[in-house]
Biotite code that builds the C-alpha atoms (Angstrom):
import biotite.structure as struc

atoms = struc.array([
    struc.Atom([85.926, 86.974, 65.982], chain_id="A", res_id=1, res_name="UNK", atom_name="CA", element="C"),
    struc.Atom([84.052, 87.480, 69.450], chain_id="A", res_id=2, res_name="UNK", atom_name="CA", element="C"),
    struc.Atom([80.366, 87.114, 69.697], chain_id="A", res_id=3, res_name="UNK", atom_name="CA", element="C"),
    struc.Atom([78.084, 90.011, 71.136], chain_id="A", res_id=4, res_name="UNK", atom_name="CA", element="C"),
    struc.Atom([77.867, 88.799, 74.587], chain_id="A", res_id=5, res_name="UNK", atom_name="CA", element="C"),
    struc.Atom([81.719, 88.202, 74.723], chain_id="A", res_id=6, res_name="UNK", atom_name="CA", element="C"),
    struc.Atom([82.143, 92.150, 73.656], chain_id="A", res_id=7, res_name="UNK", atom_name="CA", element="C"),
    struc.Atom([79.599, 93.212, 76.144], chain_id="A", res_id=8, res_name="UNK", atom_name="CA", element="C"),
    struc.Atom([80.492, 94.288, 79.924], chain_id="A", res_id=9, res_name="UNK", atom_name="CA", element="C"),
    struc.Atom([79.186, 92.388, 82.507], chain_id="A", res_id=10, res_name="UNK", atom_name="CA", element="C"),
    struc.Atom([77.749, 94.507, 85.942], chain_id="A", res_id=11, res_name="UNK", atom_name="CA", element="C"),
    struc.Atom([78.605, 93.057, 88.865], chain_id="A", res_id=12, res_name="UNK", atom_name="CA", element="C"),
    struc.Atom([77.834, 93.324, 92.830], chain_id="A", res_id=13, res_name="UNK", atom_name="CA", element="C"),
    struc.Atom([80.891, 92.784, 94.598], chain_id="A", res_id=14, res_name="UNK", atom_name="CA", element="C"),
    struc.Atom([80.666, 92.696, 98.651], chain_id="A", res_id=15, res_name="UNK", atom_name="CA", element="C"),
    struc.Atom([82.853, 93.121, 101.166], chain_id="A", res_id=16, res_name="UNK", atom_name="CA", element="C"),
    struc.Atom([83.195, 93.153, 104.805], chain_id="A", res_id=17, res_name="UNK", atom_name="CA", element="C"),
    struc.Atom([83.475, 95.750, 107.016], chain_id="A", res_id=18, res_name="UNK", atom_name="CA", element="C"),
    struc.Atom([82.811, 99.598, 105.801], chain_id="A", res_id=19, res_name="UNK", atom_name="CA", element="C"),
    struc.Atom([84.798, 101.260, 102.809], chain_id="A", res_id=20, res_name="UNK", atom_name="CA", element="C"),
    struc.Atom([85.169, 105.145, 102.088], chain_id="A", res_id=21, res_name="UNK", atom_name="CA", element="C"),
    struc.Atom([83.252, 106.232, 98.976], chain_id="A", res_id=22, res_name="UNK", atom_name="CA", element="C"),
    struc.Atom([86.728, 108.013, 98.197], chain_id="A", res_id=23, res_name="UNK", atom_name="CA", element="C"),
    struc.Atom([88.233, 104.875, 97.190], chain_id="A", res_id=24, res_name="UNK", atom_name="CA", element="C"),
    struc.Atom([85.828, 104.973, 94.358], chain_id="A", res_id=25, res_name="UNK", atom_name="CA", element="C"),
    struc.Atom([88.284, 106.279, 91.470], chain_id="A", res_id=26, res_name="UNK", atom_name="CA", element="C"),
    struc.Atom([90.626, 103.350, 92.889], chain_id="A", res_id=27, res_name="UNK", atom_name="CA", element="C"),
    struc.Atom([88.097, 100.858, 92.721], chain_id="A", res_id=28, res_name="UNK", atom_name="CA", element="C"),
    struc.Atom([87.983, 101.724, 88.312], chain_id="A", res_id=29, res_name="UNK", atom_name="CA", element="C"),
    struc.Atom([84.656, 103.967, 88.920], chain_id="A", res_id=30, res_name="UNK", atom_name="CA", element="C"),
    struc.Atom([82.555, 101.140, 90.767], chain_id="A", res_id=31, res_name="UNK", atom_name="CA", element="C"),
    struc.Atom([79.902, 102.705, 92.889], chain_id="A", res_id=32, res_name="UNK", atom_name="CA", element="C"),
    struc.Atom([80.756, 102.056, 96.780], chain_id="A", res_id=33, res_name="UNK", atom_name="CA", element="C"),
    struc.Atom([77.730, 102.300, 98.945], chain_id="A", res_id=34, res_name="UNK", atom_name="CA", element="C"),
    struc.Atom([76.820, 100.866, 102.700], chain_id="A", res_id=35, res_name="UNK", atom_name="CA", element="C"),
    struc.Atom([75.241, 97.230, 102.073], chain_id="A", res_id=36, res_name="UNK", atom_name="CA", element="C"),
    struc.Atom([72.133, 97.194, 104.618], chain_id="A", res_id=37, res_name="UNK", atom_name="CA", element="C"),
    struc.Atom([74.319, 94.598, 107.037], chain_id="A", res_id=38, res_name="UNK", atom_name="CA", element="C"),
    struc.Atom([77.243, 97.229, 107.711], chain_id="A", res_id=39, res_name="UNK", atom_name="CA", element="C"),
    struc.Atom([79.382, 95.508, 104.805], chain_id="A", res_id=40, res_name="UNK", atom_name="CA", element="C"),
    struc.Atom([80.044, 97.515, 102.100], chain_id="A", res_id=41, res_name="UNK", atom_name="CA", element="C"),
    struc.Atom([79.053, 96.953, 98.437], chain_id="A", res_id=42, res_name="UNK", atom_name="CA", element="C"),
    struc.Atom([80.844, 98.015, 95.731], chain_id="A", res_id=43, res_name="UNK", atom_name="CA", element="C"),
    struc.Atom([78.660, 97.860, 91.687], chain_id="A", res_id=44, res_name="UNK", atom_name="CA", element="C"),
    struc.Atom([79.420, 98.628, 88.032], chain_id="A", res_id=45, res_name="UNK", atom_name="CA", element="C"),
    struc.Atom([80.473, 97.397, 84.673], chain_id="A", res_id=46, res_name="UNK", atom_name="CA", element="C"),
    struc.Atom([83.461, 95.059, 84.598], chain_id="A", res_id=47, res_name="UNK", atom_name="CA", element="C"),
    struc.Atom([84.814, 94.668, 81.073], chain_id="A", res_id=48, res_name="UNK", atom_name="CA", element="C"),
    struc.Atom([85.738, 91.355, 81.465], chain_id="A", res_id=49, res_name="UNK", atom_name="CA", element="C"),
    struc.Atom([87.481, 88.318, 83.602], chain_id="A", res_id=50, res_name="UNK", atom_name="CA", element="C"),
    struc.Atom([90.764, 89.950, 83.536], chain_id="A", res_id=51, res_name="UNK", atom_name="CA", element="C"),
    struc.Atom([89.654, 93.216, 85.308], chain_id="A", res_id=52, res_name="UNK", atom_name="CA", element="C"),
    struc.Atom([87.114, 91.417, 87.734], chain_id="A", res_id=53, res_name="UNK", atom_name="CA", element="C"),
    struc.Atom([90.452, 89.798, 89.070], chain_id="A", res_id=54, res_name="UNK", atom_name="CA", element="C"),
    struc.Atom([91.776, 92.863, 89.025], chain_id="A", res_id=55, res_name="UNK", atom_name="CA", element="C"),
    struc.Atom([89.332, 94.048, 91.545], chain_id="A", res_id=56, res_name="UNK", atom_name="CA", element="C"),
    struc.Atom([89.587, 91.162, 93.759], chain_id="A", res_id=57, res_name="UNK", atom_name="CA", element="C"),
    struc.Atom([93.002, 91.650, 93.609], chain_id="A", res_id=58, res_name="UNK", atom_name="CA", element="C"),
    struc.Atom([92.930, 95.220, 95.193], chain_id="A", res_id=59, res_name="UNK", atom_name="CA", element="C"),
    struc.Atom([90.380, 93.808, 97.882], chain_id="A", res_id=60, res_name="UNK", atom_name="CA", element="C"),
    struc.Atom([93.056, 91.706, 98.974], chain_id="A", res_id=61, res_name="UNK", atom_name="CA", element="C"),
    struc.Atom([95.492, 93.988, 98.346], chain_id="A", res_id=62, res_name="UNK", atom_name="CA", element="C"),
    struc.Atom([93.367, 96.318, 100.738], chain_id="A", res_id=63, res_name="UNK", atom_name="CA", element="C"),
    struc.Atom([92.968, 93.212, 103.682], chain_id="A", res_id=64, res_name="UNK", atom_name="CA", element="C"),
    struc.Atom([89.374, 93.406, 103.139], chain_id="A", res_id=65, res_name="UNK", atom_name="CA", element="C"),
    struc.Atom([87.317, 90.029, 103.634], chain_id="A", res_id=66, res_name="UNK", atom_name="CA", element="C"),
    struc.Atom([85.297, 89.139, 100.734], chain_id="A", res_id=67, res_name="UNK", atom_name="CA", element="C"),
    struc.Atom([82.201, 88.233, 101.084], chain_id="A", res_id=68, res_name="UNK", atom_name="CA", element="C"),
    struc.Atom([80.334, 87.837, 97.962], chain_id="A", res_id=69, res_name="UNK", atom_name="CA", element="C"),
    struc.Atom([80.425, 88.243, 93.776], chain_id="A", res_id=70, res_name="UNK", atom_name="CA", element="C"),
    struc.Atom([77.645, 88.388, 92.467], chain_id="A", res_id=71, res_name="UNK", atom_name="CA", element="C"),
    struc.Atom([76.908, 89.589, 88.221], chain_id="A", res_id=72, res_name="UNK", atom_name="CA", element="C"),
    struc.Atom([73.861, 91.518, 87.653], chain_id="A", res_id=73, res_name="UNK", atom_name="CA", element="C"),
    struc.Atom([71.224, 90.782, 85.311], chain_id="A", res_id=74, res_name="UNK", atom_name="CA", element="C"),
    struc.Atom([70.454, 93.953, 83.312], chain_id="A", res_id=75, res_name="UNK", atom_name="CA", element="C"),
])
């Protein structure tokens, strides 16, 4: 049986260099994409769990995109 915080999404802040379309949006599962202050883009949302947050980091690579940071949000 899973305890609360296991069943509950985390929010992260994912960044990555370089800018990214805010089309790629619905590819990114629904995570908002917005210009970082720096010229990097960051993309934020709810990540159900480990599995889909590699998921994600996955399709950065996928993408060629440079990683920069992963960060979760406090909410």
């Amino acid at each position: 049986m899973m305890n609360e915080h296991a069943r509950k999404q985390s929010e992260y802040e994912i960044k990555v260099a370089g800018q990214l379309d805010g089309r790629w949006q619905e590819w990114f599962d629904g995570l908002t994409i917005s210009p970082g202050d720096d010229g990097n883009t960051v993309l934020r949302g709810p990540i159900r769990d480990q599995a889909a947050l590699h998921g994600v980091l996955k399709k950065i690579n996928n993408l060629g995109l440079t990683l920069i940071s992963v960060n979760p949000v406090n909410l």
